[in-house]
N, C-alpha and C positions, 0 to 999 in steps of 0.2 A: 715568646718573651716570658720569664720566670716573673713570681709574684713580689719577688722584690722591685726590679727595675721597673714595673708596672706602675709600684708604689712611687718610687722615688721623681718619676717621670708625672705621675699626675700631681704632686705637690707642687714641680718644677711649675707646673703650667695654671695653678691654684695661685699658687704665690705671684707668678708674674701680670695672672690678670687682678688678682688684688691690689699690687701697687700702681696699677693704671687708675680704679677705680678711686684711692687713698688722694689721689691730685685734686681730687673734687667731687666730694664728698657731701658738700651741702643740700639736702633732699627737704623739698619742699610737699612731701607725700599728697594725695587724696584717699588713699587706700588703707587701710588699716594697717599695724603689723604685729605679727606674732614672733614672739620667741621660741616657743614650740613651734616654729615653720615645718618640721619635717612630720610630725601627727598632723599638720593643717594644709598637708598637699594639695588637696583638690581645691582648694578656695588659690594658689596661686598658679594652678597649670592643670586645666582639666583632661590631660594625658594619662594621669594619677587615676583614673577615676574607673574602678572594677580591675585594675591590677594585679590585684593577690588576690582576686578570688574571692567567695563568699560575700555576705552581706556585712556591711560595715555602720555605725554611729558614731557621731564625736559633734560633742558642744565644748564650748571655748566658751568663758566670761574673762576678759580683760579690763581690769584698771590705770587708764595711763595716768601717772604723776599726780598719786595718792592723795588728795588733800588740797591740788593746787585751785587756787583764786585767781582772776583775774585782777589787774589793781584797782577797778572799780567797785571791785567784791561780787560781779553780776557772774555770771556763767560757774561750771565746774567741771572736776577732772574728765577727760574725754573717757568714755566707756565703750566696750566694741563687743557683742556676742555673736556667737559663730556655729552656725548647726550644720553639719554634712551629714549626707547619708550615699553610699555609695553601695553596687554590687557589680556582679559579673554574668549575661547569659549565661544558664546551665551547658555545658560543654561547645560553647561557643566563646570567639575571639572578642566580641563587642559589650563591651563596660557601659556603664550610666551611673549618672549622680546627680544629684539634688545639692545644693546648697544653699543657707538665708543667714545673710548679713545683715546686725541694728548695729549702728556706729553713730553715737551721739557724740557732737565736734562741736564745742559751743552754741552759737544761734541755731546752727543744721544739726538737723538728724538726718541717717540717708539709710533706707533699706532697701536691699537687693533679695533678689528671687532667682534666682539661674537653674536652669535643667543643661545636664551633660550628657555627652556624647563621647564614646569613645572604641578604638581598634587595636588592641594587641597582637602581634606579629611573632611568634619564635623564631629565631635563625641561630641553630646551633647552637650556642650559650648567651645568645645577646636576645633579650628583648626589645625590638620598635614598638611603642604606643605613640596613638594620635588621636588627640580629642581636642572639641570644643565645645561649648557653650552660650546658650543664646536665653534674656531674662529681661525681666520688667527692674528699673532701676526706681524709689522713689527718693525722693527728697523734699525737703521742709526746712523752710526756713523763719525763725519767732525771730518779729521785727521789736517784739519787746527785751530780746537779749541784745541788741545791737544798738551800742553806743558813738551816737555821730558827732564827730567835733561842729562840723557845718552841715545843720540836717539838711538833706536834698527835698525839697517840697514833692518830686515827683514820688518816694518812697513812702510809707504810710511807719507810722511812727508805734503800732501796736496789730497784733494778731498774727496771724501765720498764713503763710501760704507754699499749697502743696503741688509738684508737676512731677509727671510721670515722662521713662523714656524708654524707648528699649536699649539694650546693653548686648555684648557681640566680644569673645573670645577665644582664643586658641593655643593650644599647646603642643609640645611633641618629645618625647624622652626616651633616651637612648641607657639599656641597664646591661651590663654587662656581666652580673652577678656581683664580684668587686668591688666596682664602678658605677657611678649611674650622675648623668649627663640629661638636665631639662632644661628647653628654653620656650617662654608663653609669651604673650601679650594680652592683658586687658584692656575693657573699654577700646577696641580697636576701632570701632563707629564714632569715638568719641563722641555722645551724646551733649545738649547743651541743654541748660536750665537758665528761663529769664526772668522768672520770676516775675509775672509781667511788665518786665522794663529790656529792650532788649541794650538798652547802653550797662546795663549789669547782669551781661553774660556770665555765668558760671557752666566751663565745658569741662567734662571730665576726661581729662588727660589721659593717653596713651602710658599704660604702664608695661614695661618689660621686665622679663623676669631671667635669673641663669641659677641655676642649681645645679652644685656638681657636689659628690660624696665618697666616698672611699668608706668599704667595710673590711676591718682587719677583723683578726682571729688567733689571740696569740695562747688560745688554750681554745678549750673544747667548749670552756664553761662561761668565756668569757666574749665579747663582742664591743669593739672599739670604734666608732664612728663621726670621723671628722667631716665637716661639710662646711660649705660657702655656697650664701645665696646673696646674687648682686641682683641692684634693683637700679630701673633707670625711670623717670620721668621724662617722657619725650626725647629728645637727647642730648642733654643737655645736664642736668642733673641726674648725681649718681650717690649712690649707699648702699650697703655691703652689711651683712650679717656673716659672722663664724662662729661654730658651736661644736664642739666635740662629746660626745657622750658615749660612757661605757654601759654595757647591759648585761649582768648577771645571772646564767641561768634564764634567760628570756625572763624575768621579774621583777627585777629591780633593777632601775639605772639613773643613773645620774652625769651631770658633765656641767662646763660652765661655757658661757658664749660672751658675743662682744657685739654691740653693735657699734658700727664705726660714727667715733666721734660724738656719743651719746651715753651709752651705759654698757657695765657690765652683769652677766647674769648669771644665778643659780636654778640649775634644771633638776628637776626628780621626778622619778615616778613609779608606782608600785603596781604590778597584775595582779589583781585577784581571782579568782576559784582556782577548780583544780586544771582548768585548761588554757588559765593567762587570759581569757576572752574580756575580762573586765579591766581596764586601767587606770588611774587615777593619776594624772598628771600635776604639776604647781611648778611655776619658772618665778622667780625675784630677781627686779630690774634695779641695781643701782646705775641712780643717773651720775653720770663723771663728767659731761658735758653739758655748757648751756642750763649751767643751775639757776641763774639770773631771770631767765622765765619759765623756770620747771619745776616741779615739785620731786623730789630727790629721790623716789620709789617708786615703782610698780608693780600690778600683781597679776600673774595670768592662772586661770584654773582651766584645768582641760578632764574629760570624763570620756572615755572611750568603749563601745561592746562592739566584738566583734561576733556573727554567727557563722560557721563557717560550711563548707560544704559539706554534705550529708549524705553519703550513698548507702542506700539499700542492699545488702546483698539477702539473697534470700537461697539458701542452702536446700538442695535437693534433697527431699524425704526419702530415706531407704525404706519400700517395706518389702517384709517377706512373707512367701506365701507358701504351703506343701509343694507346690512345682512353680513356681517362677520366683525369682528374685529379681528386683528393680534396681 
């Protein structure tokens, strides 16, 4: 199959699963989201995780909807930080990562801790990875943010309270070089929190994920990458990210995205030293949906090092001597 029809055929099949997902679109998330999704791999598919090699860092601070208030004036913008650290056994197939999630959502706070696992496969020009993830989830809920029309006597009306759970995921990604093809699922244990009341169950829903990508190459110097990642809640509720981004001499790049039914976005990012290992990310969200309860902006910042693999070669010392040479 030439790299055209390659192309024209995964768009075919990009576009027709997007306008399935465009019928119903209303996502009622638990999970945070990025717009730099594609630096924040291993937080949604830990298949990603020791991939390329070497020793990886990336922190993420997100600001959802800049400024927003609730109309009681109590609560504020939701904030989400994001730490991965990922590597690769030295000339072995099995990746690992680390990842910790704080994601403050009004009354809850929820932090995650997860340790990854992962298997990379070569087969001729196609990479199979497979990984998962197994972590302590917590959460917190301030009964002083929560505003009740009819307070329930059973609920306590001031202080917080904290429960822990364990958490349970898995992924698996198909790269073709060109192409690359991941589908995960989070919280698949779906854990519950009752905050001691079990008539106020909060369980953390079953999240899937579909990430597929196309890397073009229309110079030497240049690198074009269109991508769609769909997102489902159970199955039921569905939403959809696209982002296309150019990269310059692997240094600079830029691109804009969408998420469906919500905002659209400006992506950048600049490598620093002489090996590109440093990069400094910034996505700007305008919101175009849903301004009635949003606040019109948001801001995500990403910091990225990479270390990469390191081999010793150690070159044979010639000496010579009146009768022998080595």
């Amino acid at each position: 199959m030439s790299r055209k029809n390659e192309f024209v055929r995964f768009f075919r099949a990009m576009g027709f699963i997007l306008v399935l997902f465009v019928s119903g679109s209303v996502f009622a998330q638990q999970d945070p989201q990025f717009t730099q999704y594609l630096s924040a791999g291993t937080f949604f598919n830990p298949a990603l995780a020791g991939k390329e090699g070497g020793l990886q860092f990336a922190a993420f601070h997100r600001t959802q909807w800049q400024g927003y208030t609730t109309t009681t004036g109590a609560g504020t913008a939701p904030t989400t930080q994001l730490i991965t650290l990922q590597g690769r056994l030295k000339e072995k197939n099995f990746g690992y990562g680390l990842t910790v999630i704080n994601d403050q959502l009004g009354a809850t706070s929820n932090l995650e801790v997860n340790l990854q696992g992962s298997y990379h496969k070569k087969i001729q020009r196609t990479q199979l990875s497979f990984g998962g993830y197994v972590g302590i989830s917590n959460s917190t809920l301030d009964f002083e943010e929560l505003q009740f029309v009819n307070p329930e006597p059973s609920l306590p009306q001031s202080g917080t309270e904290t429960q822990l759970a364990l958490d349970m995921g898995a992924g698996l990604l198909v790269d073709g070089g060109n192409f690359y093809v991941g589908l995960s699922g989070r919280h698949l244990n779906q854990a519950s929190f009752d905050f001691g009341d079990g008539s106020y169950a909060n369980r953390l829903q079953l999240h899937n994920y579909l990430l597929m990508g196309y890397r073009m190459r229309p110079s030497g110097q240049l690198r074009i990458e269109p991508s769609i990642l769909l997102k489902s809640l159970g199955t039921h509720t569905l939403s959809y990210e696209v982002s296309v981004i150019a990269t310059i001499q692997n240094k600079v790049n830029g691109g804009l995205a969408y998420r469906g039914e919500e905002s659209v976005s400006l992506i950048l990012g600049y490598s620093l030293l002489k090996d590109n290992s440093l990069k400094l990310g910034y996505a700007f969200d305008l919101v175009v949906g849903g301004l009635d309860a949003k606040a019109p902006t948001s801001h995500e910042l990403m910091l990225r090092y990479a270390w990469s693999d390191v081999t010793k070669t150690v070159n044979r010392v010639i000496q010579r001597t009146p009768r022998f040479r080595f």
